[in-house]
N, C-alpha and C positions, 0 to 999 in steps of 0.2 A: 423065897419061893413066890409068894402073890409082889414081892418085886420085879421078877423076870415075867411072872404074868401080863404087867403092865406096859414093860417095855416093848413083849413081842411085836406088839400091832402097833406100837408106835413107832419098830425100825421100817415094823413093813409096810407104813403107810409114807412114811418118809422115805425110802426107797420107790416108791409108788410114783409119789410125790416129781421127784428124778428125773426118774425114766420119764415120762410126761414132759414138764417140762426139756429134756434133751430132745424130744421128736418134736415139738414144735418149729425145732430154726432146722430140722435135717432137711426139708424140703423147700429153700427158700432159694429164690433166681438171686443172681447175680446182681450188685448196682451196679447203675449205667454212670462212670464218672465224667464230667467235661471240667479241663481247665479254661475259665472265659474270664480272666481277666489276670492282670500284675497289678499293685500299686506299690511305690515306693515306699517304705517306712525309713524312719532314723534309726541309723544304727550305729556302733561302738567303733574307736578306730579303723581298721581295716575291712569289717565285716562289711555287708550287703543282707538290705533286710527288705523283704517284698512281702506283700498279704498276698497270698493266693486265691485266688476266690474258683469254686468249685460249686459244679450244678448236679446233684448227688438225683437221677430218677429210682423210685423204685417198685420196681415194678411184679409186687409181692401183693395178695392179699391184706395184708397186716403191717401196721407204722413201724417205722424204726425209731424209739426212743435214743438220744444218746445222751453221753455228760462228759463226751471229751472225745477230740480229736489227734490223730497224728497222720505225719505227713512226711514221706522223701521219697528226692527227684534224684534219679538216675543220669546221666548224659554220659555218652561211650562209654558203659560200662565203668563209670564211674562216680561217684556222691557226690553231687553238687549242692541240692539245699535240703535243709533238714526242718521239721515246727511240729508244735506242737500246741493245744489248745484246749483249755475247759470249759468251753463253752458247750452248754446244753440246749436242744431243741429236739424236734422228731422232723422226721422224715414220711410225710404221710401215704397212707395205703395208696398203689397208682398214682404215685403226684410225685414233686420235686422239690427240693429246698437247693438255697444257695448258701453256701459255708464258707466264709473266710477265714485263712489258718496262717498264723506270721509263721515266714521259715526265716533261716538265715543263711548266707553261703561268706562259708569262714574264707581268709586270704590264702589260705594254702588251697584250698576248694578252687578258687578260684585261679589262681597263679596251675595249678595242675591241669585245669579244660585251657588255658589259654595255652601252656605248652603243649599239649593235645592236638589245641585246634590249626596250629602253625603248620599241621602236615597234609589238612583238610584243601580239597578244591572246590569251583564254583559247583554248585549243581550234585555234590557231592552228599550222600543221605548221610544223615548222622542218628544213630537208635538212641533212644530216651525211655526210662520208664518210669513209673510213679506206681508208688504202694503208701497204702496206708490204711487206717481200719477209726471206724467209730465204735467208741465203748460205751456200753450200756449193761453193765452190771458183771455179774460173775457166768453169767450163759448168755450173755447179749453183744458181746463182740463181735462185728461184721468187717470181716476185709473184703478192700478191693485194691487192684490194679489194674492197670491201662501201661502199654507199650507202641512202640511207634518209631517213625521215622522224623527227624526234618532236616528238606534241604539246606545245606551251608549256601550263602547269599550270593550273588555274583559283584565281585566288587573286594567283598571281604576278607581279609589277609590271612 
């Protein structure tokens, strides 16, 4: 009995607890993603290994802490490069950081967009998308995605 006493208020503060925390991220905008750079990295036989670098705005009252990245790029509607990353930083209120995340795009990744792209013309939009979310605990995971077109080059096979 004076054990059930002790626990009532401490389920219902910890439920309290919760719910509070869960309405803090229910109202939060969208990040604004920009991809603004490639660099090449070393990679294993066949693969293809690029740092991605990403201009994360947010444009939220309150920081985004994180402690780990992921990351894949779509191209027609198909997987081209995949990464992932632990690396931690925040994201601060109204402001922006830049995040580099290694992806890789495996040989079959690749050998698949090039039979793909054999069918493509100049001037021809190709859709792309990118998803991916920064982690920051157990109620702190933020996704985002961005989608888009880009023209196939004129010249190019």
């Amino acid at each position: 009995m004076p054990l059930t006493r002790l626990l009532r208020p401490l389920l219902a503060a910890a439920l309290l607890a919760s719910l509070a925390a869960c309405s803090t991220f229910a109202n939060r905008d969208p990040l604004h993603i920009d991809l603004v750079g490639l660099e090449p990295l070393p990679g294993e036989g066949l693969e293809v290994r690029f740092a991605v670098k990403l201009r994360i705005q947010n444009p939220n009252e309150g920081s985004i802490d994180y402690n780990g990245v992921a990351l894949q790029l779509d191209v027609n509607d198909q997987p081209l490069a995949r990464g992932v990353s632990d690396q931690q930083g925040s994201v601060p209120r109204f402001g922006e950081a830049l995040i580099s995340v290694p992806v890789t795009i495996s040989a079959y990744s690749a050998m698949r967009q090039a039979w793909g792209a054999s069918a493509y013309q100049a001037g021809q939009s190709v859709p792309f998308v990118v998803r991916g979310k920064l982690a920051s605990g157990l109620f702190g995971t933020v996704r985002f995605s961005d989608s888009g077109t880009l023209d196939w080059p004129a010249g190019a096979p």
